[in-house]
C-alpha positions in Angstrom: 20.3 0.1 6.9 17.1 2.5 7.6 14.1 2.0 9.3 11.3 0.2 8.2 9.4 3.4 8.9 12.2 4.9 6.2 12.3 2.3 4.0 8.2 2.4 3.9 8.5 6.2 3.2 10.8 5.6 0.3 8.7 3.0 -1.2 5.9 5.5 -0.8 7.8 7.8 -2.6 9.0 5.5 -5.4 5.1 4.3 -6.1 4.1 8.0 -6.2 7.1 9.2 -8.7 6.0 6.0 -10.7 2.3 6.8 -10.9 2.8 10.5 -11.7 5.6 10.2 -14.1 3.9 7.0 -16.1 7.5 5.4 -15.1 8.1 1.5 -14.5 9.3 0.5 -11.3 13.2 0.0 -12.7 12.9 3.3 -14.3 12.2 4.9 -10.9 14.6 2.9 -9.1 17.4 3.4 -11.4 16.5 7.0 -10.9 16.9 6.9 -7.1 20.1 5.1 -7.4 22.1 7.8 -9.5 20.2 10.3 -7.0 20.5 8.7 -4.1 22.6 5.5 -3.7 21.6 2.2 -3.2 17.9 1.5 -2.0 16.9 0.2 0.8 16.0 -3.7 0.8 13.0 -3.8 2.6 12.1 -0.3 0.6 12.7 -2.7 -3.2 10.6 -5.9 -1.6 7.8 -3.6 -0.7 7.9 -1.2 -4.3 8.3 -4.6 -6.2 5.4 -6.5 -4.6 2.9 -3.7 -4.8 4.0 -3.4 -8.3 3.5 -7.3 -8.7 0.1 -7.1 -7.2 -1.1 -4.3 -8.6 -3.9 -4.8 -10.4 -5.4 -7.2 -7.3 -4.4 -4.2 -4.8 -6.4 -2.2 -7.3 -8.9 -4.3 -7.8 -9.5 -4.9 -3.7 -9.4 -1.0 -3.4 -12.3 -0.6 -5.4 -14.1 -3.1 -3.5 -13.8 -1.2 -0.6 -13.6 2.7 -1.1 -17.4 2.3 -1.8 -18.0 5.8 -4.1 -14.1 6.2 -5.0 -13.0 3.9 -8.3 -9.2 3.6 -7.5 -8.8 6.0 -10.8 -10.4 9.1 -8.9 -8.3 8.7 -6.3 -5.3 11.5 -5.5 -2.1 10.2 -6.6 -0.9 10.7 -3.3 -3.4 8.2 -1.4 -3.8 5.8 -4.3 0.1 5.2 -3.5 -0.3 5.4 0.0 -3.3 2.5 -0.2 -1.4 0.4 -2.7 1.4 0.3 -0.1 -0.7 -0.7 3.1 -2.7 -2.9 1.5 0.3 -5.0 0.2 1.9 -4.9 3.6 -1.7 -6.2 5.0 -1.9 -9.2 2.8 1.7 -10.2 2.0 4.1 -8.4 4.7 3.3 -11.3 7.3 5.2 -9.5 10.2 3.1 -6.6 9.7 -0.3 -6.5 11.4 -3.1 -5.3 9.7 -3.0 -2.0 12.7 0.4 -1.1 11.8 0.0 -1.1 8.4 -3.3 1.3 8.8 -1.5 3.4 11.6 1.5 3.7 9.1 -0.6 4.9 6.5 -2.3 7.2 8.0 0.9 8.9 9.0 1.9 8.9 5.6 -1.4 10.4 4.5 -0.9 13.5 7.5 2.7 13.9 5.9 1.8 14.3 2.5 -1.9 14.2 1.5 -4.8 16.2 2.3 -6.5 17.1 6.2 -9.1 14.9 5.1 -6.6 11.8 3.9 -5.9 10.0 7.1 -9.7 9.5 8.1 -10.0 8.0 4.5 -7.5 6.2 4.0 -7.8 4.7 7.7 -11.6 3.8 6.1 -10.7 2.0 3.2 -8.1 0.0 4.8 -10.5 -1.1 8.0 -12.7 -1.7 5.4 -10.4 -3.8 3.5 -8.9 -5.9 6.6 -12.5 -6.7 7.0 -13.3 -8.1 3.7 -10.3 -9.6 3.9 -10.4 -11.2 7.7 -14.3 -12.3 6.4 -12.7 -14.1 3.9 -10.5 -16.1 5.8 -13.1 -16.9 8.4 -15.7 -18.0 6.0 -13.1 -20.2 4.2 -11.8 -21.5 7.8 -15.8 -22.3 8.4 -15.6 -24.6 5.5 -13.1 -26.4 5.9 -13.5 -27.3 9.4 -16.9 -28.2 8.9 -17.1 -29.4 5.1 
């Protein structure tokens, strides 16, 4: 059993080889298990959800990264995002901070100098969107 800092690195990794190589997420995994061994279980929940919510991770990035369409992106932080924001909104022992913090570490690991400052940005921005949401909807139905 590795840490969920590990198994959050790994599924980092997996995303990335996936996006670079055009790979589906049981191609890359079956590639990590001849490589490496079995995966990680909280590593396979997190690669399989973000690859399950893709296109709204996607779609809520672009909301936010005002000037950067998720396409422009480095492979590197679009993989990095995709993972943070899934842990944000479906990782429910995962507070919003941790997930950004974790990122950002990821981003000063692997990405550019300028990475962490953006991808701490976008994902502020997005846990604000996102905590607007949920007060707004909270509004209406205690008063509707």
């Amino acid at each position: 059993m590795s840490s969920r800092r590990t198994a959050r690195k790994n599924a980092f990794l997996m995303l990335y080889q996936g996006d670079v190589t055009g790979r589906t997420v049981s191609e890359v995994l079956e590639c990590w298990r001849s490589c490496r061994g079995e995966v990680d279980a909280h590593a396979l929940n997190l690669v399989r959800g973000v690859e399950r919510e893709r296109e709204a991770l996607d779609e809520r990035l672009g909301e936010v990264a005002v000037g950067w369409p998720v396409h422009r992106m480095s492979v590197v932080d679009r993989a990095i995002l995709r993972l943070a924001l899934y842990e944000m909104l479906h990782v429910e022992d995962v507070p919003a901070e941790v997930a950004t913090g974790e990122a950002m570490e990821l981003a000063k690991g692997f990405s550019s100098d300028e990475a962490p400052q953006f991808v701490g940005g976008v994902l502020r921005g997005a846990k604000e969107a996102w905590l607007g949401e949920t007060e707004r909807h909270d509004r209406r139905v205690e008063h509707g």
